[in-house]
C-alpha positions as a Markdown table, in Angstrom:
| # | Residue | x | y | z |
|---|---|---|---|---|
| 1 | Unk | 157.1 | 71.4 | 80.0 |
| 2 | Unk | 153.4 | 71.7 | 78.9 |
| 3 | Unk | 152.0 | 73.6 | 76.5 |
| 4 | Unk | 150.6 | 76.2 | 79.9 |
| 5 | Unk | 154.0 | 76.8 | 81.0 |
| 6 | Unk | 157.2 | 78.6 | 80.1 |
| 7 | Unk | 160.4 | 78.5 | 81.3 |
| 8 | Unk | 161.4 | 81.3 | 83.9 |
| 9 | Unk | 164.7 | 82.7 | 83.9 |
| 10 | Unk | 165.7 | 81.2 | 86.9 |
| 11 | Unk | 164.7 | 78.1 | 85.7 |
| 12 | Unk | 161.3 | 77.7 | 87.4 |
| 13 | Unk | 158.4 | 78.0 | 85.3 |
| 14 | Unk | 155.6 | 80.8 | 84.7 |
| 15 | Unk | 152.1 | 80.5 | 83.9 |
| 16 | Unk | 150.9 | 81.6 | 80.2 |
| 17 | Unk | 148.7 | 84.5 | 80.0 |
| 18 | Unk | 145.2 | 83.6 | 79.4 |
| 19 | Unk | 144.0 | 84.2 | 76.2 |
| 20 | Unk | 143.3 | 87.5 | 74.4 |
| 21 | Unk | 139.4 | 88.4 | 74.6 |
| 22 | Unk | 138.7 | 91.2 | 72.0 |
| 23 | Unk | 135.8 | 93.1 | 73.6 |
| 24 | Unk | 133.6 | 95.1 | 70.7 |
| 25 | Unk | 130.7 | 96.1 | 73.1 |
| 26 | Unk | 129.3 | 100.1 | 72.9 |
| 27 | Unk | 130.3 | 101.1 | 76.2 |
| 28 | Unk | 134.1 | 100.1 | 74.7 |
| 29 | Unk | 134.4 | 102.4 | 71.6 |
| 30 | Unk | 135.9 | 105.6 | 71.8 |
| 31 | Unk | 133.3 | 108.6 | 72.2 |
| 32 | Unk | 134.4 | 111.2 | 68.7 |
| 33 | Unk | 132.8 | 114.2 | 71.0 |
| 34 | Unk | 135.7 | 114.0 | 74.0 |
| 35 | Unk | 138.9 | 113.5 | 71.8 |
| 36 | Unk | 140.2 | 116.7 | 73.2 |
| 37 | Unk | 139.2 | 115.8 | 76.7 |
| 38 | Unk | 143.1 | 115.8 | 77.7 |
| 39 | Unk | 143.4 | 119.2 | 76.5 |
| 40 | Unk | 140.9 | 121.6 | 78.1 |
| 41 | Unk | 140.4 | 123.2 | 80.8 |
| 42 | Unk | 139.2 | 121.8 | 84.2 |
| 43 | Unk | 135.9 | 123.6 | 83.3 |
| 44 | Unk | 135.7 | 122.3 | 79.5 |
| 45 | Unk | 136.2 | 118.6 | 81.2 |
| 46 | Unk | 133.4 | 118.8 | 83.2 |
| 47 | Unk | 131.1 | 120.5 | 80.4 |
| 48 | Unk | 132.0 | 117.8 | 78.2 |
| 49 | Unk | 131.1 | 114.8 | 80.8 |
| 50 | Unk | 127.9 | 117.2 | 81.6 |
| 51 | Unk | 126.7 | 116.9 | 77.7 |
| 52 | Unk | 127.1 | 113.1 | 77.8 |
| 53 | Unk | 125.5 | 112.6 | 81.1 |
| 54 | Unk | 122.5 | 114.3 | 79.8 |
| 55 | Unk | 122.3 | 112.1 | 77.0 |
| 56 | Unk | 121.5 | 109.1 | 79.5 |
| 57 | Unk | 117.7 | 109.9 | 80.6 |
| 58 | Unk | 116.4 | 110.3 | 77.1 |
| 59 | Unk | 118.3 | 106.6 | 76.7 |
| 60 | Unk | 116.5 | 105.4 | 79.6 |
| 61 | Unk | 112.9 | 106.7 | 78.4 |
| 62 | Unk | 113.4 | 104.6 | 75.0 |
| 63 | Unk | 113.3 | 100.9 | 76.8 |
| 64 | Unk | 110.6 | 102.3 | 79.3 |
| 65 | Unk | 108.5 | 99.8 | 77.5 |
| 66 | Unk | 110.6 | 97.3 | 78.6 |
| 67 | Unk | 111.2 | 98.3 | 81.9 |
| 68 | Unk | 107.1 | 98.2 | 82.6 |
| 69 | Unk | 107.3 | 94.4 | 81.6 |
| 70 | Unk | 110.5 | 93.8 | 84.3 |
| 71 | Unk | 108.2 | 95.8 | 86.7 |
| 72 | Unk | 105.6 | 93.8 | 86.4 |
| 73 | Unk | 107.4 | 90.5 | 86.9 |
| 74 | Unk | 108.6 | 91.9 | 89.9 |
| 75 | Unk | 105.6 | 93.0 | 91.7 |
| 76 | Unk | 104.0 | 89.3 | 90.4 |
| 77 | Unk | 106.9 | 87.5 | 92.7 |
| 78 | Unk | 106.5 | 89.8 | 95.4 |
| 79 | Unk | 102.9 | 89.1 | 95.2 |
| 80 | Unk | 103.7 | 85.1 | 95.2 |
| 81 | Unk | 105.4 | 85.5 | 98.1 |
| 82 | Unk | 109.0 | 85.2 | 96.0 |
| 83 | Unk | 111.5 | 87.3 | 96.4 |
| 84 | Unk | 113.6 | 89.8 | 93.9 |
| 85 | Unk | 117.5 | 88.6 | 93.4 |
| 86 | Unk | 120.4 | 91.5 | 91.9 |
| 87 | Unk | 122.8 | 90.0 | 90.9 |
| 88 | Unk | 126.0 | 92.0 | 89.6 |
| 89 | Unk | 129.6 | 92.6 | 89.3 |
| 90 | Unk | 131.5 | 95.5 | 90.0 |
| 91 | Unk | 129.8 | 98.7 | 89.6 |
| 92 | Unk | 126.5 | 97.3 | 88.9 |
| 93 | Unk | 126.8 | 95.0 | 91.7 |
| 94 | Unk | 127.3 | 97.9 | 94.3 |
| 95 | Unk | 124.8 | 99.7 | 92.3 |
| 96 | Unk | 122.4 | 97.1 | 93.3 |
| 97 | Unk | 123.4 | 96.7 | 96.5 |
| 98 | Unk | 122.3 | 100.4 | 97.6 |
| 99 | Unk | 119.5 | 100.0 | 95.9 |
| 100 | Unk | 118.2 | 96.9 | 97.7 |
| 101 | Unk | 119.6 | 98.4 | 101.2 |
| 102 | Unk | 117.4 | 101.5 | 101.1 |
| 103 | Unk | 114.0 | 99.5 | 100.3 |
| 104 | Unk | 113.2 | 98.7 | 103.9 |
| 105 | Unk | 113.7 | 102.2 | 105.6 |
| 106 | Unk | 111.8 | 103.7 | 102.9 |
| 107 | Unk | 109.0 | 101.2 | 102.2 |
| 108 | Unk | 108.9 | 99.2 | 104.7 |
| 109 | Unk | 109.9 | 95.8 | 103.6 |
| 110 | Unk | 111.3 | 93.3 | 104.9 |
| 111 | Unk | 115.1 | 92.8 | 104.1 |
| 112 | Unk | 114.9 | 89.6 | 102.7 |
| 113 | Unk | 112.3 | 90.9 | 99.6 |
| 114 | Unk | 114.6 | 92.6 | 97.7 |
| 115 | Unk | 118.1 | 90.8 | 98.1 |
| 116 | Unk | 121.6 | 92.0 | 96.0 |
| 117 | Unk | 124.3 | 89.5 | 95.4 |
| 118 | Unk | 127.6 | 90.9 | 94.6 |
| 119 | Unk | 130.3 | 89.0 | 92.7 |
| 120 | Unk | 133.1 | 88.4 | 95.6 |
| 121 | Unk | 131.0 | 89.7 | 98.8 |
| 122 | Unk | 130.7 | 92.4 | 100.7 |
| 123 | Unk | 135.1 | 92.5 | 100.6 |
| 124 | Unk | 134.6 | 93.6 | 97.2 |
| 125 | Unk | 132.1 | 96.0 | 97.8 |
| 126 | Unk | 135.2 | 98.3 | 98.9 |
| 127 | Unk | 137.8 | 96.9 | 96.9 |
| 128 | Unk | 137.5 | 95.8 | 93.1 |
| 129 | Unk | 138.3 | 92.4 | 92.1 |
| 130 | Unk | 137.8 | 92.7 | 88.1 |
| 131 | Unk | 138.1 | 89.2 | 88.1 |
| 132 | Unk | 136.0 | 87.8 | 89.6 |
| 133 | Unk | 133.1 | 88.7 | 87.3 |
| 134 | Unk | 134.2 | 86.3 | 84.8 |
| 135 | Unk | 133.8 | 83.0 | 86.8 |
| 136 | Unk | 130.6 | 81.9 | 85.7 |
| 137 | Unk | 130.6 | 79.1 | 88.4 |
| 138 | Unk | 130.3 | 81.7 | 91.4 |
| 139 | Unk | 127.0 | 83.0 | 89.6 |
| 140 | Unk | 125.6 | 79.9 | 89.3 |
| 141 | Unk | 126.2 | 79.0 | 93.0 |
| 142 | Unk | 124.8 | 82.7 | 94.0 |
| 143 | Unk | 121.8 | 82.2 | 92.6 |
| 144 | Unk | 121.4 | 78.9 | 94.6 |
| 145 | Unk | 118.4 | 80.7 | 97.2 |
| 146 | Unk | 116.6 | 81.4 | 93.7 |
| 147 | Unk | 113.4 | 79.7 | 93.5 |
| 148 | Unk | 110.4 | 79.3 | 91.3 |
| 149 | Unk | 108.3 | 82.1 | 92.6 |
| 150 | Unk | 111.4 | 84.4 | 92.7 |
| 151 | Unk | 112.6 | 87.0 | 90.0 |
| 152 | Unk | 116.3 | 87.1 | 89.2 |
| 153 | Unk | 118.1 | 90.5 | 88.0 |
| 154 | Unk | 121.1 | 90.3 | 86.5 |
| 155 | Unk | 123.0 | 93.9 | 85.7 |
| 156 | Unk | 126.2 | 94.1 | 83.3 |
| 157 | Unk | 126.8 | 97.0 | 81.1 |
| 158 | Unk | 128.2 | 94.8 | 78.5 |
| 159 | Unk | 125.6 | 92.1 | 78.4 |
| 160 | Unk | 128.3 | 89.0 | 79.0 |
| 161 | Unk | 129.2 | 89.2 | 82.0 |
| 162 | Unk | 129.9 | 85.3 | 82.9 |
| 163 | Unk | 129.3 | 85.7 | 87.0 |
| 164 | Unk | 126.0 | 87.5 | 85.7 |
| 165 | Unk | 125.7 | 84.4 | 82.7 |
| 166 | Unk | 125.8 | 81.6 | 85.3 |
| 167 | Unk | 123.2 | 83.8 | 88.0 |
| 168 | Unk | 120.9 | 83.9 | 85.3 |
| 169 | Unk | 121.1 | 80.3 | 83.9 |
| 170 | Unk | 120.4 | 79.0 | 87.3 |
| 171 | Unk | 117.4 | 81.3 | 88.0 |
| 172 | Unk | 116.2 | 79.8 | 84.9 |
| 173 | Unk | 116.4 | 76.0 | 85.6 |
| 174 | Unk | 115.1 | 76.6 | 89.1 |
| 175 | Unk | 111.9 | 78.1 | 87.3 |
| 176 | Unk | 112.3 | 81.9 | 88.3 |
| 177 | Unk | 111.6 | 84.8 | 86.1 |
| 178 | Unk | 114.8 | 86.3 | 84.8 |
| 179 | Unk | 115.6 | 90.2 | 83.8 |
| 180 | Unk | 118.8 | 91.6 | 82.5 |
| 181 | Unk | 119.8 | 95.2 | 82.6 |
| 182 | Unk | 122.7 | 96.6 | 80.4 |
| 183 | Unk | 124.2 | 99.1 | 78.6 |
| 184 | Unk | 124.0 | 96.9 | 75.4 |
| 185 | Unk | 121.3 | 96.7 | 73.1 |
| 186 | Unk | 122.7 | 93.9 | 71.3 |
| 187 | Unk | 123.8 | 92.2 | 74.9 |
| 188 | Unk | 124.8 | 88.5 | 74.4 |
| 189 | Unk | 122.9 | 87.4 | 77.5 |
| 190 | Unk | 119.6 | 88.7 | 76.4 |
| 191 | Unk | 118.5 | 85.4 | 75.6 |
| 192 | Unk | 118.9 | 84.1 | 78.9 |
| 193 | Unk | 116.2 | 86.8 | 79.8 |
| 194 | Unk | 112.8 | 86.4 | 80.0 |
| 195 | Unk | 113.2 | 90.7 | 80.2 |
| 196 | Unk | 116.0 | 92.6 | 78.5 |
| 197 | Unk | 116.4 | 96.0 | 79.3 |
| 198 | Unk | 119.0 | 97.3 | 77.1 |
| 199 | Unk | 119.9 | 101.0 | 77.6 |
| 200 | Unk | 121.8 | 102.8 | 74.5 |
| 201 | Unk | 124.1 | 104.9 | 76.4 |
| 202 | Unk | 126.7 | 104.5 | 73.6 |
| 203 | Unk | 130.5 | 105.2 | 74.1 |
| 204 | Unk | 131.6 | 106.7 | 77.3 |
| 205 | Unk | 133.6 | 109.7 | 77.9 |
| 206 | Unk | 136.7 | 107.6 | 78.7 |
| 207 | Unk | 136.7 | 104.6 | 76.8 |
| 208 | Unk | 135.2 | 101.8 | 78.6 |
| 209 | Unk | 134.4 | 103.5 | 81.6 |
| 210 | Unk | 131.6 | 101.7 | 82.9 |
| 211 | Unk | 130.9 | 103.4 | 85.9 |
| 212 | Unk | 129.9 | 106.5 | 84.0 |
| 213 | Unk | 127.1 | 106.7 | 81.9 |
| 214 | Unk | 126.1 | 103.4 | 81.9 |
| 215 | Unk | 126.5 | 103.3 | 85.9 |
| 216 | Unk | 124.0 | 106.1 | 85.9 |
| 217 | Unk | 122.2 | 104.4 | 83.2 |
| 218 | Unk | 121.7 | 101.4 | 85.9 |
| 219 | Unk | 121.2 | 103.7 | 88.9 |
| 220 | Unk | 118.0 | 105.2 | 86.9 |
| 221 | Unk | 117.0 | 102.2 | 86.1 |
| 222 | Unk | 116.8 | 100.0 | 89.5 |
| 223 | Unk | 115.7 | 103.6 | 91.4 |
| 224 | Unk | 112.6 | 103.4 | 88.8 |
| 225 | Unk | 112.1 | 99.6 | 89.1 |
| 226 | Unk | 111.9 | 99.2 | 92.9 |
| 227 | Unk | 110.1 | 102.1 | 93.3 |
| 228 | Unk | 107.5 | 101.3 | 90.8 |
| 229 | Unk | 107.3 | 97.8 | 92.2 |
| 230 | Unk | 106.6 | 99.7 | 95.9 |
| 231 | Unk | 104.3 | 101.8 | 94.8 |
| 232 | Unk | 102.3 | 98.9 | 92.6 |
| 233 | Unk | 101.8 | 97.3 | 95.6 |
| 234 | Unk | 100.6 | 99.6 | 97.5 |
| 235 | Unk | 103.5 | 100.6 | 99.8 |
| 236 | Unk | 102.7 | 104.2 | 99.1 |
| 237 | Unk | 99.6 | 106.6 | 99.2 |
| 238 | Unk | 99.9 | 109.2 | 96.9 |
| 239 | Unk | 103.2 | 110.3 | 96.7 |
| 240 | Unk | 104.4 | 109.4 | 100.1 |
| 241 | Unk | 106.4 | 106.7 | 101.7 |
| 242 | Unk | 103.4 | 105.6 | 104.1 |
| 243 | Unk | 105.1 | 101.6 | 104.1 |
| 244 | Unk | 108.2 | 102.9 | 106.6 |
| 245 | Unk | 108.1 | 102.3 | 110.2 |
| 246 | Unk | 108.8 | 104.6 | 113.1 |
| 247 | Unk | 111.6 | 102.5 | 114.7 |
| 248 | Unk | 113.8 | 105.4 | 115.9 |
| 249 | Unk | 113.5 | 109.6 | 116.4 |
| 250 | Unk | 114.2 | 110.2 | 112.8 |
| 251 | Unk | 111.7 | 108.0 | 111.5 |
| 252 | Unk | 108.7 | 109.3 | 113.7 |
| 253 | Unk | 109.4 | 112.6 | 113.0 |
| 254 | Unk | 109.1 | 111.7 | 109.3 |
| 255 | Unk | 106.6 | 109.3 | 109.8 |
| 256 | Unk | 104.4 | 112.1 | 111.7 |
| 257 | Unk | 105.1 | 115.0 | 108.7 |
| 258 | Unk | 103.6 | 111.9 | 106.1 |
| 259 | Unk | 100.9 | 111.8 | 108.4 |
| 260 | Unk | 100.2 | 115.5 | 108.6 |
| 261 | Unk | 100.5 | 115.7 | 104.4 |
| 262 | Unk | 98.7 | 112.8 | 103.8 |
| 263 | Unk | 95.3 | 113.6 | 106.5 |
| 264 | Unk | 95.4 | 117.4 | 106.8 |
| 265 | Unk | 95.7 | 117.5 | 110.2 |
| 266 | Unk | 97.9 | 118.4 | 113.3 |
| 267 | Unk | 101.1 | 117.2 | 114.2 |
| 268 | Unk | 99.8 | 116.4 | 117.6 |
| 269 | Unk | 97.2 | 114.8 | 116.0 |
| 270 | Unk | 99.0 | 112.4 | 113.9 |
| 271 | Unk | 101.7 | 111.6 | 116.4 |
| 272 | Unk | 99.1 | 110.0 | 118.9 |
| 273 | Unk | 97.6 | 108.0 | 116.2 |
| 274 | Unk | 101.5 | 107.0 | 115.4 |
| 275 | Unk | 101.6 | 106.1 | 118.7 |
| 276 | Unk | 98.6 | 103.9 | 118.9 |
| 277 | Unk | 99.2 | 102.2 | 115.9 |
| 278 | Unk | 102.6 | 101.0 | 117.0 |
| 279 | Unk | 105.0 | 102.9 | 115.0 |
| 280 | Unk | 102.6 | 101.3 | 111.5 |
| 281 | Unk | 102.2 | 104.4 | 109.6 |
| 282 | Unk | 99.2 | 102.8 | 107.4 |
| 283 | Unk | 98.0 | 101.6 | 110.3 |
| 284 | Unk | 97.6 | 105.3 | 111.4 |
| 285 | Unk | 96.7 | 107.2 | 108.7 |
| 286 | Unk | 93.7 | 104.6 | 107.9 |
| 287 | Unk | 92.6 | 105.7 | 111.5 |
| 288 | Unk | 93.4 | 109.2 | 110.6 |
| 289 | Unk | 91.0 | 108.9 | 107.6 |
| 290 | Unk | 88.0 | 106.7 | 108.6 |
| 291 | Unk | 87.9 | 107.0 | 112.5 |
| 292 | Unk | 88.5 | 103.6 | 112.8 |
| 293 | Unk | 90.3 | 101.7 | 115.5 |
| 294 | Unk | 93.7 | 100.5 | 115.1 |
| 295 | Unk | 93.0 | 97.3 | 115.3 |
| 296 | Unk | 90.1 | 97.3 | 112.9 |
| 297 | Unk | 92.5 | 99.5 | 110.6 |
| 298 | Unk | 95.7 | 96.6 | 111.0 |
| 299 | Unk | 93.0 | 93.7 | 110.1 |
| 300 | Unk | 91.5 | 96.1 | 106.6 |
| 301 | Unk | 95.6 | 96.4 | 105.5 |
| 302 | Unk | 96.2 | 92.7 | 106.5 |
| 303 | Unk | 93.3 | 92.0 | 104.2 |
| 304 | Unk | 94.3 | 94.1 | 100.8 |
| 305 | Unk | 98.3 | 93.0 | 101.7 |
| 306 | Unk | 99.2 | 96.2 | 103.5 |
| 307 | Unk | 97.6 | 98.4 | 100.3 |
| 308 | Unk | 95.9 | 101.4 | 101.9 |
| 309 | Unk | 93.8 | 102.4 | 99.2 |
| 310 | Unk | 92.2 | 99.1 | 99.0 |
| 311 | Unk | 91.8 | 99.4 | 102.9 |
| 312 | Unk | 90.3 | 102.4 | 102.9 |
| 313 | Unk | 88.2 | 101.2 | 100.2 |
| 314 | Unk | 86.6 | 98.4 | 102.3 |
| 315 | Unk | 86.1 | 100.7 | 105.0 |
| 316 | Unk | 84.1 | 103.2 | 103.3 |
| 317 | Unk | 84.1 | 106.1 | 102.0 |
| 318 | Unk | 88.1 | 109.0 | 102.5 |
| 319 | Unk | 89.0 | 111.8 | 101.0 |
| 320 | Unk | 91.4 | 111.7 | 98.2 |
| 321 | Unk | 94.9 | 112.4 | 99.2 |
| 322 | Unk | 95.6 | 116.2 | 99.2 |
């Protein structure tokens, strides 16, 4: 009998539990304000998660700093013609999933810009696999697509994940730019990073309950990443989400109130130009603006990369958005 195996009481044999791994992260120490959690009332639970989930966008406005610098990697691989990689386990996987999935109805972008890889697949998107985050090998060999002009994302609230480890270390040797998001300051896997945001969200409510505050930690901060990588290249004007295309009833109808906010004019107004610009909102609100053509307006965006202040710019003289 080896050393891995111990005798069954039927006389087969049973596997030996792996090793004990001692995990002394933040997001794993108990929190001294919910002690009495277990004792209060269903409306003293709730305040007490209330007080610590307020705690996490003062957390988030401390690495800001950092979060700039992860921005600006990404909107320099975007620019490149690269591509932005998630990867995650877990909650931060699926976290990262959404995110990447509601880019292209709101922006515009193709679906292959921002792409999210999840440890296991889209089978454990609906059903956790703890596991599975720990095999560094299946990182490595997600991160296979990664290439030099890309920028690779790797989210764990700890900061060791190994599936996020091996995603990372690849992106590396293939020559991409590499950020890591987590809930720990101190992560291991910072150093893999050319970009470590590190949010200190501190002990959760319930002990190493991930998906609370430092989830929402990670929700905060890839809603403020993509959208600040949209709007730095351009795929907004003003406040509004001019980069999404009127494929369907719903769209249009959004599409056409943009256009209205955005040029001060009629809906009628705005849904002709819609229509003449084939659904390309930019493409109709630079018409809107200048009196341009559509086609002279779809040649000025294809010029500045689909930017339509730059557009507007070339063309002469628009009014500032109201």
């Amino acid at each position: 009998m080896t050393p891995q195996q111990d005798a069954g009481r039927d006389g087969g044999t049973a596997a030996v539990p792996a090793p004990l791994e001692i995990v002394r992260v933040p997001t794993e120490r108990r929190n001294q304000a919910t002690y009495d959690i277990d004792r209060l009332t269903t409306l003293g639970i709730l305040r007490e998660i209330n007080a610590e989930d307020a705690t996490v966008p003062r957390a988030v406005a401390a690495v800001l700093p950092d979060l700039a610098r992860a921005v600006d990697l990404g909107v320099e691989a975007l620019r490149s013609g690269g591509r932005i990689h998630y990867f995650g386990a877990g909650t931060p996987g699926r976290i990262a999933t959404t995110d990447a999935a509601e880019l292209p109805p709101t922006f515009g972008t193709a679906p292959e810009t921002v792409l999210a890889h999840h440890a296991g697949g889209a089978p454990t998107l609906e059903r956790a696999a703890e596991g599975i985050e720990d095999d560094e090998d299946l990182g490595r060999d997600d991160a296979g697509a990664v290439g030099a002009d890309d920028l690779a994302v790797g989210l764990t609230a700890s900061g060791r994940t190994p599936y996020v480890a091996g995603a990372l270390r690849a992106a590396r040797r293939a020559g991409a730019a590499t950020v890591l998001v987590t809930a720990n300051p101190e992560a291991p896997l910072a150093r893999d990073a050319d970009v470590h945001v590190g949010v200190d969200t501190g002990a959760e409510v319930i002990a190493g309950s991930t998906r609370m505050k430092a989830g929402t930690a990670q929700k905060l901060v890839l809603n403020a990443f993509s959208t600040a990588v949209m709007v730095r290249l351009g795929r907004t004007y003003s406040n509004l989400m001019v980069g999404v295309n009127a494929t369907n009833a719903k769209l249009r109808g959004r599409a056409v109130t943009i256009l209205t906010e955005a040029s001060g004019m009629d809906e009628d107004s705005c849904a002709a130009a819609l229509t003449r610009a084939d659904g390309d909102a930019r493409v109709a609100l630079v018409t809107l603006l200048t009196g341009v053509g559509a086609d002279r307006a779809a040649a000025e965006l294809t010029a500045c990369g689909g930017r339509v202040r730059e557009a507007l710019q070339q063309i002469g003289d628009a009014p500032e958005p109201r």
